[in-house]
C-alpha angles and dihedrals in degrees: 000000000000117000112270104252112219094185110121088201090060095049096046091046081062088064090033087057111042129108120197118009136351121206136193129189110197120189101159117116083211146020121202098204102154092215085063095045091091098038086049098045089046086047092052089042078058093247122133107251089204119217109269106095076059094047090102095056091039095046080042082047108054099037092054083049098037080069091054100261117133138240116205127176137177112209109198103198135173128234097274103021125228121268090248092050093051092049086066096046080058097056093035095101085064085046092047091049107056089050111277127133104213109187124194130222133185113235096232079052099055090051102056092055092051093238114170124276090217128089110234149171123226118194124188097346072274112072115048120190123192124213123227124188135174126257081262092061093246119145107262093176139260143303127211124214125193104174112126089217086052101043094051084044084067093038090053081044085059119044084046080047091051102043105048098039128104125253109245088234080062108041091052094062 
């Protein structure tokens, strides 16, 4: 096991240095990222939280798309989702227009596929980071894994992932 990496400039030159497509896999029912505490708890006082605290990641976002490079991501949630998780359906569209696919899977689903019970990025069907968090959720860093066999084992995650999950469009409704 490689060490677990907690440098924000090393994570955003992943998304800075790929070529093709990024993935991500998320199967956590929470994410404690501190520049998301406010926008949550005004999401869960029924408040818009507005867009702003996101405004880095979608600027990142669109000007990796607007090159032609995709952004893929597999939601597992759960019937009814969590509160955090639907915080981010709420903020998808943002997501949506600035080029990201964002797919949807049910947990039972999930499961029954085997999927993993890890988030991860996939870049390039090549660079895998894992990601690592504390048991409060919050983000501890990345790892990164460079084992072919590994590496194939997340590509295999997500084309199943991909396939079988629903389009956000879809899943809205």
């Amino acid at each position: 096991m490689t060490a677990i990496i907690d440098d924000p400039d090393a994570f955003q030159k992943l998304f800075l240095s790929f070529e093709h497509v990024a993935f991500k896999f998320e199967v956590r029912r929470s994410y404690g990222v501190k520049a998301e505490d406010l926008p949550f708890q005004e999401f869960l006082a029924g408040r818009d939280p507005g867009i702003e605290w996101l405004r880095d990641w979608l600027d990142l976002m669109a000007s990796q798309t607007s090159t032609g490079k995709r952004v893929e991501r597999v939601r597992v949630v759960d019937d009814p989702p969590s509160d955090y998780l639907r915080f981010e359906i709420s903020i998808t569209p943002y997501n949506s227009a600035v080029g990201e696919e964002i797919r949807y899977i049910d947990r039972d689903l999930a499961e029954a596929l085997d999927l993993p019970h890890h988030d991860f990025w996939l870049f390039d069907s090549r660079k895998l980071a894992v990601l690592h968090f504390g048991d409060d959720d919050t983000f501890l860093g990345f790892e990164t894994v460079d084992g072919v066999h590994d590496i194939l084992r997340h590509c295999y995650w997500r084309d199943v992932a991909w396939t079988r999950a629903t389009r956000f469009a879809d899943y809205r409704s």
